[in-house]
C-alpha positions as CSV (number, residue, x, y, z in Angstrom):
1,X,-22.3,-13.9,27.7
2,X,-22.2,-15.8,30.8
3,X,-19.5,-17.7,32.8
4,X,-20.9,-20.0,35.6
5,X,-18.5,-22.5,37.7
6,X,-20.2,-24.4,40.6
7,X,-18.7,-27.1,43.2
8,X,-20.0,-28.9,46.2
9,X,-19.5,-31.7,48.4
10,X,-22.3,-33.7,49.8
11,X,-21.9,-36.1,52.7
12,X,-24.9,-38.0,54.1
13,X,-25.1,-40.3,57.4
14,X,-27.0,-42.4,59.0
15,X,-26.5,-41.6,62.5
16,X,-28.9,-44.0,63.9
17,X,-30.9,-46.5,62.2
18,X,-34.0,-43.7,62.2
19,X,-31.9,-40.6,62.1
20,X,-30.2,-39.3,59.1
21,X,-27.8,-36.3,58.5
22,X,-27.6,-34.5,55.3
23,X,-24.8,-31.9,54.7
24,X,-24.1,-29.6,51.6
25,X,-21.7,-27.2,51.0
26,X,-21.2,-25.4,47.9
27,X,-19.5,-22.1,46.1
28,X,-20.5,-20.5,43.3
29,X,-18.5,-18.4,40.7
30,X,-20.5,-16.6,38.0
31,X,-19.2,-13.3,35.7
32,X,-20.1,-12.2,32.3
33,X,-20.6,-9.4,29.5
34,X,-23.7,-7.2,30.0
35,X,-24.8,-4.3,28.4
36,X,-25.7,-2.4,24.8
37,X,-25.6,0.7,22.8
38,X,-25.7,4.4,24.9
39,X,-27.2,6.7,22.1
40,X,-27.1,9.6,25.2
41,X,-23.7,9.4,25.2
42,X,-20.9,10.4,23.1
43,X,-17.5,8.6,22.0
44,X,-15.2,10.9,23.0
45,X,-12.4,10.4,20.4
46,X,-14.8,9.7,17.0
47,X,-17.5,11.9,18.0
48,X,-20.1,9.5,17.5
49,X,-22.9,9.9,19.6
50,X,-23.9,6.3,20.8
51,X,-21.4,4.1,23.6
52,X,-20.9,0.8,23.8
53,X,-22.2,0.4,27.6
54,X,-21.2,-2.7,29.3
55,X,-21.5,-4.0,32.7
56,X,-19.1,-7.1,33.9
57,X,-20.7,-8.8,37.0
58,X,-18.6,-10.7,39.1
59,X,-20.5,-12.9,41.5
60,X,-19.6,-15.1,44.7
61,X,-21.8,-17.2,46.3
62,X,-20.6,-19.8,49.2
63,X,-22.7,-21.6,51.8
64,X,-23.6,-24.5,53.3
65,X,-27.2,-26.7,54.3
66,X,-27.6,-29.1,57.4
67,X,-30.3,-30.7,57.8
68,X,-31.4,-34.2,60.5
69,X,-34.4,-36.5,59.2
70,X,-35.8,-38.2,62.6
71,X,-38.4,-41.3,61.6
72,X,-40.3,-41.9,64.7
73,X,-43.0,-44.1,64.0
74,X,-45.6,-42.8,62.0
75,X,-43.9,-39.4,62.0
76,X,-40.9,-37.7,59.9
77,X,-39.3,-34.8,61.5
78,X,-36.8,-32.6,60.2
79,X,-35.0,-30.0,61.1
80,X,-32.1,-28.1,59.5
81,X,-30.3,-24.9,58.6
82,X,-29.3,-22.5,55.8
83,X,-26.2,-20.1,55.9
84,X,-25.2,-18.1,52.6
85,X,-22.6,-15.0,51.4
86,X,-23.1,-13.5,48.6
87,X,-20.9,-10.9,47.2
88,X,-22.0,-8.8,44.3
89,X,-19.6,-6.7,42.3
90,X,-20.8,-4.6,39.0
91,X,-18.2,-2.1,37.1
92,X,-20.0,-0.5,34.3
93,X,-17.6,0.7,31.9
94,X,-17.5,2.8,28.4
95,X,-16.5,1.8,25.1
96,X,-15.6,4.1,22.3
97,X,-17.6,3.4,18.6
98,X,-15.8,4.0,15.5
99,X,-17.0,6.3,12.7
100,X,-16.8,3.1,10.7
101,X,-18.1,0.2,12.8
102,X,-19.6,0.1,16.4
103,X,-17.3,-1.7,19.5
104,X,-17.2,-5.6,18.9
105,X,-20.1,-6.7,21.4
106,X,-18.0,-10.4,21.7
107,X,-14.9,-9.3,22.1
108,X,-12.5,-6.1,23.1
109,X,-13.6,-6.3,27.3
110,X,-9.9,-6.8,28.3
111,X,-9.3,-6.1,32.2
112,X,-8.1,-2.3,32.0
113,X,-9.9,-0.9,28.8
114,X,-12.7,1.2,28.9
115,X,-14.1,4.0,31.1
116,X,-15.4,2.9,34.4
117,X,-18.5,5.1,35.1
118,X,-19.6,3.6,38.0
119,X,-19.6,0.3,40.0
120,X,-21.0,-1.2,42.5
121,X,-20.2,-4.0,45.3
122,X,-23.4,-5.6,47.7
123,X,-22.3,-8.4,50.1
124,X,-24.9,-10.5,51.9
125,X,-25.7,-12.9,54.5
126,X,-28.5,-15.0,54.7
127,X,-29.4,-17.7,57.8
128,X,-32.3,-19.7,58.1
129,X,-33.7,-22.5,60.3
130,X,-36.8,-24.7,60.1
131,X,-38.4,-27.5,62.0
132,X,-41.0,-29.7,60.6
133,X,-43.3,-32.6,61.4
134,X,-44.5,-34.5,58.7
135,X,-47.7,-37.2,60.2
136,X,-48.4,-39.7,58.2
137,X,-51.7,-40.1,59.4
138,X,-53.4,-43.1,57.1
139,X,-51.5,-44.8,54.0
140,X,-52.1,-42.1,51.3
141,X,-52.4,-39.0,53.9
142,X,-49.8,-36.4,55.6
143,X,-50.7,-33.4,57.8
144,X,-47.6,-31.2,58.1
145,X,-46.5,-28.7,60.2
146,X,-43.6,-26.3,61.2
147,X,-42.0,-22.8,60.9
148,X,-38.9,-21.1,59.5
149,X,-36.7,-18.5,61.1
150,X,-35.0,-16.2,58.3
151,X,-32.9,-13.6,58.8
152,X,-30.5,-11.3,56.1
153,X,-27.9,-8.0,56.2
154,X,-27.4,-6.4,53.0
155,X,-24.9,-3.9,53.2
156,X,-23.1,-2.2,49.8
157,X,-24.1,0.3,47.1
158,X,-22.0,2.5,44.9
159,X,-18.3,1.4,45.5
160,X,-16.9,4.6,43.2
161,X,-18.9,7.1,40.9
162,X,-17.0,9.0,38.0
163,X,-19.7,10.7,36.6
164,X,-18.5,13.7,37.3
165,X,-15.0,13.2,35.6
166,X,-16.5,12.1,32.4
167,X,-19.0,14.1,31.9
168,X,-17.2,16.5,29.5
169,X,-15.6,14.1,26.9
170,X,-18.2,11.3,27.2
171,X,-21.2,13.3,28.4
172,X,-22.0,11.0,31.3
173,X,-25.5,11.9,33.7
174,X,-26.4,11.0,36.8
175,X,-26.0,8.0,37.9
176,X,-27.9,7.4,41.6
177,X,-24.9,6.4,43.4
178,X,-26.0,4.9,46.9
179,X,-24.8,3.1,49.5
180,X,-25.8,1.4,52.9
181,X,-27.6,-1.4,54.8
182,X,-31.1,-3.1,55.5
183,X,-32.0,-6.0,57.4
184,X,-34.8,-8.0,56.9
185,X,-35.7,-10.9,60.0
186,X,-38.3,-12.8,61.1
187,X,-38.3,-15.3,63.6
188,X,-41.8,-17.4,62.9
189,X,-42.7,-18.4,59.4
190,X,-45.6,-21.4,59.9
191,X,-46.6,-23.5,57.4
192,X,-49.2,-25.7,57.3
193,X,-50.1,-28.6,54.6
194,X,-52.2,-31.2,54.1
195,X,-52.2,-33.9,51.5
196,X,-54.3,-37.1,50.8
197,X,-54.0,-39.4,47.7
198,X,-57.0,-41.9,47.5
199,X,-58.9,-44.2,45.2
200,X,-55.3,-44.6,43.5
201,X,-56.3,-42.1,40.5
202,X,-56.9,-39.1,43.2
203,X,-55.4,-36.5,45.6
204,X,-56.8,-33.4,47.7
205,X,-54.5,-30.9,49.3
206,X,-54.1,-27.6,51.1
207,X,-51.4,-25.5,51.9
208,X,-51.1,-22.6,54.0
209,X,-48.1,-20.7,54.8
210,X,-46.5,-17.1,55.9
211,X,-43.4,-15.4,53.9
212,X,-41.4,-12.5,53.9
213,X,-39.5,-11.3,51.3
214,X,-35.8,-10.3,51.9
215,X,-34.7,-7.1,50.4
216,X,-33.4,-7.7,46.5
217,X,-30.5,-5.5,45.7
218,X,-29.2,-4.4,41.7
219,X,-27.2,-2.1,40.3
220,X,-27.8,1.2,41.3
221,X,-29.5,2.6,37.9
222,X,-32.0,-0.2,37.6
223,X,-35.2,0.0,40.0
224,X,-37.5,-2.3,42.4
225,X,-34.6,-2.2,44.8
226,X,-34.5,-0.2,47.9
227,X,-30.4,0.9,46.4
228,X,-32.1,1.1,42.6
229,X,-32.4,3.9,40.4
230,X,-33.0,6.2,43.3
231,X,-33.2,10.4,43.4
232,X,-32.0,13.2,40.8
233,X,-29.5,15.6,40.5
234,X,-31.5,17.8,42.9
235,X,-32.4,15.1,45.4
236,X,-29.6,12.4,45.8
237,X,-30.2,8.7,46.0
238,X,-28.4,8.8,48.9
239,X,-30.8,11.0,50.7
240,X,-33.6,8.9,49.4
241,X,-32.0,5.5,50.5
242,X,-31.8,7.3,54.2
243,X,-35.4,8.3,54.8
244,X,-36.2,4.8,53.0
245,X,-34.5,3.3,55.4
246,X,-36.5,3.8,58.4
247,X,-39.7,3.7,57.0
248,X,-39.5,0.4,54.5
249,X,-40.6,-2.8,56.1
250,X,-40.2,-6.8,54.9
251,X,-42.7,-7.6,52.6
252,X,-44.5,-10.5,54.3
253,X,-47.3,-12.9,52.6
254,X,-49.9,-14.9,54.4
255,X,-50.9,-17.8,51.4
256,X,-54.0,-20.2,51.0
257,X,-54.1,-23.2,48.8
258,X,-56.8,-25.7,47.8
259,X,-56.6,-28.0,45.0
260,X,-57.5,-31.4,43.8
261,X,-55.7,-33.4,40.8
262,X,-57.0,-36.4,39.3
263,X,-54.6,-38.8,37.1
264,X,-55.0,-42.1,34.6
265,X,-54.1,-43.4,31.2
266,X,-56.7,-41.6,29.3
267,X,-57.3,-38.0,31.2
268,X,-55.5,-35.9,33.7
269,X,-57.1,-32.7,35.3
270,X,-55.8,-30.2,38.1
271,X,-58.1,-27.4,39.7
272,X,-57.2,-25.4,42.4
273,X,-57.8,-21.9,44.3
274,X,-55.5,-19.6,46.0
275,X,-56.1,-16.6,47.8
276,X,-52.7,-14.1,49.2
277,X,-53.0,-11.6,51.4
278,X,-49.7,-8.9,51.0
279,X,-48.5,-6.7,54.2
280,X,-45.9,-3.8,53.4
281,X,-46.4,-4.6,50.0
282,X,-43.1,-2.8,48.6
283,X,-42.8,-1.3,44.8
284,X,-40.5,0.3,42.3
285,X,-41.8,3.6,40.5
286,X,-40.2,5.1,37.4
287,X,-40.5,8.6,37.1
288,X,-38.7,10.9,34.1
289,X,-37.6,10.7,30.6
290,X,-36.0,8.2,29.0
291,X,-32.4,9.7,29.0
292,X,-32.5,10.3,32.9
293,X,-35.0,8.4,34.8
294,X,-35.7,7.9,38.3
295,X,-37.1,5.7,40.8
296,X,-38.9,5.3,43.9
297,X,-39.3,2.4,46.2
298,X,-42.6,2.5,48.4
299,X,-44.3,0.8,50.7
300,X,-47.6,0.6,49.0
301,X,-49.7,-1.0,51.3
302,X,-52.4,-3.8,51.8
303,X,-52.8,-6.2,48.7
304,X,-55.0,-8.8,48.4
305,X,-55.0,-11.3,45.5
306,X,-57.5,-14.4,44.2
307,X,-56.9,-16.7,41.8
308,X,-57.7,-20.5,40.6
309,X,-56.2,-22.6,37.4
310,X,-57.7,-25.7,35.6
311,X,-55.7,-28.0,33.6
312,X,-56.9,-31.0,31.3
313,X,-55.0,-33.3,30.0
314,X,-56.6,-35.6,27.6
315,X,-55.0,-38.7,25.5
316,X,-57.0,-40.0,23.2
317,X,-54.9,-42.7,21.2
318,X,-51.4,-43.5,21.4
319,X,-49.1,-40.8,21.1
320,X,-51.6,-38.4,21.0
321,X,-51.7,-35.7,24.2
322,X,-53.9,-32.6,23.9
323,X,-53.4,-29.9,26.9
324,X,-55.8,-27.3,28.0
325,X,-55.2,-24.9,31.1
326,X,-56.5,-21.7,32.1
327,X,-56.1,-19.0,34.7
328,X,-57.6,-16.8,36.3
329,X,-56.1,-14.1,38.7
330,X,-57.8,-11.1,40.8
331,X,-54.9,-8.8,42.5
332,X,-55.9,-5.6,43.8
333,X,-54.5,-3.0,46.0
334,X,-55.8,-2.0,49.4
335,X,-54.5,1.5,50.1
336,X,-56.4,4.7,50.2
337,X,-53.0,6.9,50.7
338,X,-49.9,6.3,48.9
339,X,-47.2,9.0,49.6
340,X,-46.0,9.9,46.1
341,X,-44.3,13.0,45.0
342,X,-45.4,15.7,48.1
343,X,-49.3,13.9,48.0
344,X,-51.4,11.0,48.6
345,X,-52.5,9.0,45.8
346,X,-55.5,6.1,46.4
347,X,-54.4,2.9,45.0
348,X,-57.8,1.2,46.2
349,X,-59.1,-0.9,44.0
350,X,-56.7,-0.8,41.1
351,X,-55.3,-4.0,39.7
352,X,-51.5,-5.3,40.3
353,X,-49.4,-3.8,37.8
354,X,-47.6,-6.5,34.8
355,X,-49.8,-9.1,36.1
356,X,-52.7,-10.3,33.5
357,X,-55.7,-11.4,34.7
358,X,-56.9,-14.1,32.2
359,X,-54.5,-16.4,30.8
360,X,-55.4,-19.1,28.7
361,X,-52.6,-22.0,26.7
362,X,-53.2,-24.6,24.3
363,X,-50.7,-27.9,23.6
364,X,-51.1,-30.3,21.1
365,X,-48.0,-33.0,21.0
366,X,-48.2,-35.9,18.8
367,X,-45.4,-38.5,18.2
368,X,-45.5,-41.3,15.9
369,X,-42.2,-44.0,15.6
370,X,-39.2,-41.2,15.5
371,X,-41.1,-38.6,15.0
372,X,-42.9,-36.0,16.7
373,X,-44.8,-32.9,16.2
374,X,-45.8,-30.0,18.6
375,X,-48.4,-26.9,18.1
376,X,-49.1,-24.6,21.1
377,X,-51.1,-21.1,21.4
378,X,-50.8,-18.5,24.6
379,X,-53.7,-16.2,25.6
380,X,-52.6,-13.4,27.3
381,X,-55.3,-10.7,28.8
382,X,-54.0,-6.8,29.1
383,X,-52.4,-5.9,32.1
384,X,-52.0,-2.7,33.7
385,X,-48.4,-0.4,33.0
386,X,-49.2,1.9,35.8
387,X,-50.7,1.9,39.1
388,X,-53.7,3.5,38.0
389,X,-54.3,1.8,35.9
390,X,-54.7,4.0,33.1
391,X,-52.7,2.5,30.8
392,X,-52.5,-1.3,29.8
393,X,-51.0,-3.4,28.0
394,X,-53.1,-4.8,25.2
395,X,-53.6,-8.3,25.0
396,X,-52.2,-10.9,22.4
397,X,-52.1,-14.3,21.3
398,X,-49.0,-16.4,20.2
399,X,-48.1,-19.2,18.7
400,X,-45.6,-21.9,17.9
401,X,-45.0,-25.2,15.4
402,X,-42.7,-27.9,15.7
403,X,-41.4,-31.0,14.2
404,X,-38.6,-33.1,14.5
405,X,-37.4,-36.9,13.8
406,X,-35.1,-38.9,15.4
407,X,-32.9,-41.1,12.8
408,X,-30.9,-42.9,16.0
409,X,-27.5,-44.6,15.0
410,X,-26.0,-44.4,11.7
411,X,-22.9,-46.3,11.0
412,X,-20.4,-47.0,13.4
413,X,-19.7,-43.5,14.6
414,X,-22.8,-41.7,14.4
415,X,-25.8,-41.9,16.8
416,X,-28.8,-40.1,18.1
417,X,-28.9,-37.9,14.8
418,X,-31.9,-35.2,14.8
419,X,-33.2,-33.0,12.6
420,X,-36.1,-30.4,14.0
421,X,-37.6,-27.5,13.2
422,X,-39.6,-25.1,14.0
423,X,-41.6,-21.7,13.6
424,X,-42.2,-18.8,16.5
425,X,-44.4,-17.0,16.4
426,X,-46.7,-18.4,13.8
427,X,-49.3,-16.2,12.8
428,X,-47.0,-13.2,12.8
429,X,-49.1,-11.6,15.5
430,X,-48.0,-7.9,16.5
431,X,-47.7,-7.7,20.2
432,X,-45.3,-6.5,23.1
433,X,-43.3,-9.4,24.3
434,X,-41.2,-8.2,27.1
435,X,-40.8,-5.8,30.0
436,X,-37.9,-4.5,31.8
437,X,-37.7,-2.1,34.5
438,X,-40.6,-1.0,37.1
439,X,-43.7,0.4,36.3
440,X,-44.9,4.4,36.9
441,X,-47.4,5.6,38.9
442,X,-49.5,7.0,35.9
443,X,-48.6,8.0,32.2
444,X,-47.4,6.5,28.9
445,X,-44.2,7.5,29.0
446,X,-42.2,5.0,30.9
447,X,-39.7,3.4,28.2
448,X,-40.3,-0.2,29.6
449,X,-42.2,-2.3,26.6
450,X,-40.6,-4.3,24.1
451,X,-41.9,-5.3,20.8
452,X,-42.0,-9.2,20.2
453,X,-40.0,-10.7,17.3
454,X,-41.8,-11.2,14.0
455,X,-42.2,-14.8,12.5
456,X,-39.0,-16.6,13.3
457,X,-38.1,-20.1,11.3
458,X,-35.1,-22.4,13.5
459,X,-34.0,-25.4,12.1
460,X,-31.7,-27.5,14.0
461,X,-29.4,-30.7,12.8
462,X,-27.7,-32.5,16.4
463,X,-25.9,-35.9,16.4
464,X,-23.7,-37.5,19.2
465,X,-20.2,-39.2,17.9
C-alpha cells in the first residue's frame, strides 16, 4: 500500500515579446506498507517460525525548475536549472504471527508496534543546468545542440541497527548496516540532435548524446547500490562501502541514434539503430544463500551495446489496427579483469545480464460501435542470470484476450457504463515472470526468479453517476 500527496505552483511570464520564463516548484510526500513473510525468523511469543517483515518508507521530495525560452529569429534557445532534496527514511520493523492466523498484512502497522530491526535515512541533493539551441534550419528541419551540468551528494545509510538485541527472541542475522557519502558530477553532458519531417508522411532523425548516472541508493539489505546488501559478518558493509568509495566512478554513457518513421491512414512503420558505449559500467553481485546473502558493487568495466527495432502498423479497414514490432539487442562486456572475490575474472565477451536479446510482440485491436476487442502475444528470448553467462533464463511466450463494450448513458443517473473482460495469460504458458534483486557472478543459486501467474480471468463492471 501506497500513500502519495503532490503540490506545485507554476507561474509562467513573458518577459519580453520573444523571451519567456517558466518556473515550477513542487513537494512531494509519499509513505506506505512494504514487506512479507520472514520464514528465517521466529515469533518470539507463539514460536512460530515465519515474521511478518514490513518496511514503512517515508519519502520527501521538494524542488524547484527555472527555465528562459529566447526566440531569436530562426532559433529557440533555452536555458534553465534543476535543484532537488530528497530525503529517504526506511524502518523495517517485526511483527509477531499467531499459532492461529498470520499478522493482518492491511492492517495492525500503528506508530509504536512492532520490532524495529533496522532503519535507514539517505538525504540528497541534486542540481543541474543546461543550455540549448534549437535551429530551425528549413520548415520541417531542426539541428540541436547543447550540454547539461549535473551534479549530486548522497549522504545516509544505516540510521540504527538492532540486530544484535534481537537476535535471541526473534533470531535476527545480519543486516549490512552502512553509512556514508558519494558524489557524482560532471560539468559537460553534450547533446546533439537532428530531426527533419518531409514529404508530409516522413521524418529522419539522429540523436547523440553523453550521460552519467548518479549513484542510486536503497535500503541497506537490497543490492545494485553502492550502500546495498554490502559485506558479512566477517567483513562489514561498512568496510566494504570505504574501499568502494575510492575506487567507484559515475557511470557515464556516450549514445547514438538513427531512425526513420513513416506515417498515413493505412500503414505506419518505425526503424531505427542504436549503438551505447558504457565507461565505469557499475554492477550489483549477489553472493550466499538464501537466508543470508551478500552483495558486491563493482565497477565492471567497458560495455558496448547494439541494437535496432522495427515496428508496423497496418489498418486495413475501419476499426481494424494490427501491430507488429521486433527487437533486437547485442550488449556485451569489455573487460578482461574483474576483481571478484581475491581474483580476476574475464567478463569479455559475455552478454549483459537480465537483458534478452530478441524480443518480438504482436497486437491485434479491433473496435466495432461500443465495442472493442484486443489480442496480444510477447516473445521473449533467454537472457543471462549470471555474468558468465552460464546460466539463463529460458525463453517464453505470453499472451492476453480482451473484450469490452461501452453501453454509455442509461437513465438519468447512470452514464459511461462498461463491462470488460479479460484473460492473462492465455495459453497457460509456464514461464518466470519477474526478477528482483541483482544477479551473481556464476551459479544457480541466487533466489532471484519468480514464477509467472497461471491463467488469470478479470472481469470488470465501471459506470460514472
Amino acid at each position: 500500500m501506497q500513500r502519495n500527496y503532490l503540490s506545485a505552483l507554476v507561474n509562467e511570464y513573458n518577459i519580453l515579446s520573444n523571451l519567456k520564463s517558466n518556473t515550477v516548484l513542487y513537494g512531494h510526500v509519499s509513505n506506505g506498507d512494504y514487506g512479507g513473510t520472514n520464514n528465517f525468523l521466529t515469533s518470539p511469543t507463539s514460536g512460530i517460525p515465519m515474521v511478518q517483515q514490513m518496511g514503512h518508507p517515508d519519502v520527501r521530495r521538494i524542488g524547484f525548475t527555472q527555465s528562459f525560452t529566447l526566440k531569436l529569429h530562426n532559433n529557440d534557445i533555452q536555458s534553465g536549472v534543476w535543484y532537488q532534496n530528497n530525503t529517504f527514511n526506511y524502518p523495517t520493523r517485526l511483527y509477531e504471527d499467531g499459532v492461529n492466523g498470520a499478522h493482518a498484512t492491511l492492517s495492525g502497522f500503528k506508530k509504536g508496534t512492532g520490532a524495529t530491526w533496522w532503519a535507514d535515512s539517505f538525504n540528497s541533493n541534486t542540481f543541474q543546468f543546461y543550455l540549448k539551441d534549437v535551429w530551425h534550419i528549413i520548415p520541417g528541419m531542426t539541428l540541436e545542440g547543447g550540454f547539461r551540468s549535473l551534479t549530486q551528494t548522497t549522504h545516509g545509510g544505516t540510521s540504527s541497527d538492532n540486530t544484535a538485541a534481537l537476535a535471541s527472541t526473534w533470531g535476527t542475522y545480519y543486516a549490512h548496516p552502512v553509512s556514508g557519502s558519494m558524489t557524482s558530477s560532471n560539468a559537460f553532458l553534450p547533446h546533439f540532435a537532428f530531426d527533419y519531417h518531409f514529404l508530409d508522411q516522413h521524418e529522419f532523425y539522429w540523436d547523440i548524446a553523453e550521460n552519467m548516472r548518479t549513484y542510486d541508493y536503497a535500503t541497506q539489505t537490497n543490492g545494485g547500490t553502492p550502500w546495498g546488501g554490502l559485506g558479512n559478518a566477517q567483513n562489514s558493509a561498512q568496510q566494504v562501502f570505504d574501499e568502494n568509495k575510492s575506487k567507484l566512478k559515475p557511470e557515464r554513457t556516450w549514445n547514438y541514434v538513427v531512425g526513420y518513421r513513416y506515417n498515413s491512414a493505412l500503414f505506419s512503420g518505425a526503424v531505427d539503430f542504436y549503438h551505447t558505449d558504457y565507461y565505469n559500467r557499475l554492477a550489483g553481485i549477489t553472493s550466499g544463500p538464501v537466508n543470508n546473502t551478500y552483495s558486491a558493487y563493482l565497477n565492471v568495466g567497458r560495455e558496448t551495446m547494439n541494437g535496432a527495432d522495427v515496428l508496423g502498423t497496418i489498418r486495413p479497414f475501419h476499426g481494424l489496427e494490427i501491430t507488429n514490432s521486433f527487437s533486437w539487442n547485442d550488449a556485451e562486456y569489455k573487460s578482461t579483469a574483474v576483481p571478484y572475490n581475491g581474483s580476476t575474472i574475464s567478463l569479455k565477451g559475455k552478454h549483459q545480464v537480465f537483458y534478452p536479446k530478441f524480443m518480438y510482440k504482436a497486437n491485434v485491436n479491433y473496435t466495432y460501435r461500443r465495442a472493442s476487442f484486443n489480442f496480444n502475444t510477447t516473445y521473449s528470448s533467454a537472457m543471462a542470470m549470471t555474468y558468465t553467462n552460464d546460466v539463463k533464463v529460458p525463453s517464453y511466450w505470453t499472451s492476453s484476450l480482451m473484450a469490452s463494450y461501452d453501453f454509455g448513458k442509461i437513465g438519468h443517473a447512470l452514464q459511461d457504463l462498461k463491462v470488460s473482460f479479460s484473460v492473462n495469460n492465455l495459453f497457460n504458458q509456464n514461464y518466470f515472470g519477474g526478477l528482483y534483486g541483482t544477479a551473481a557472478m556464476s551459479g544457480d543459486n541466487n533466489a532471484i526468479l519468480y514464477q509467472a501467474a497461471p491463467r488469470e480471468y478479470f472481469g470488470t463492471l465501471s459506470a460514472e453517476f
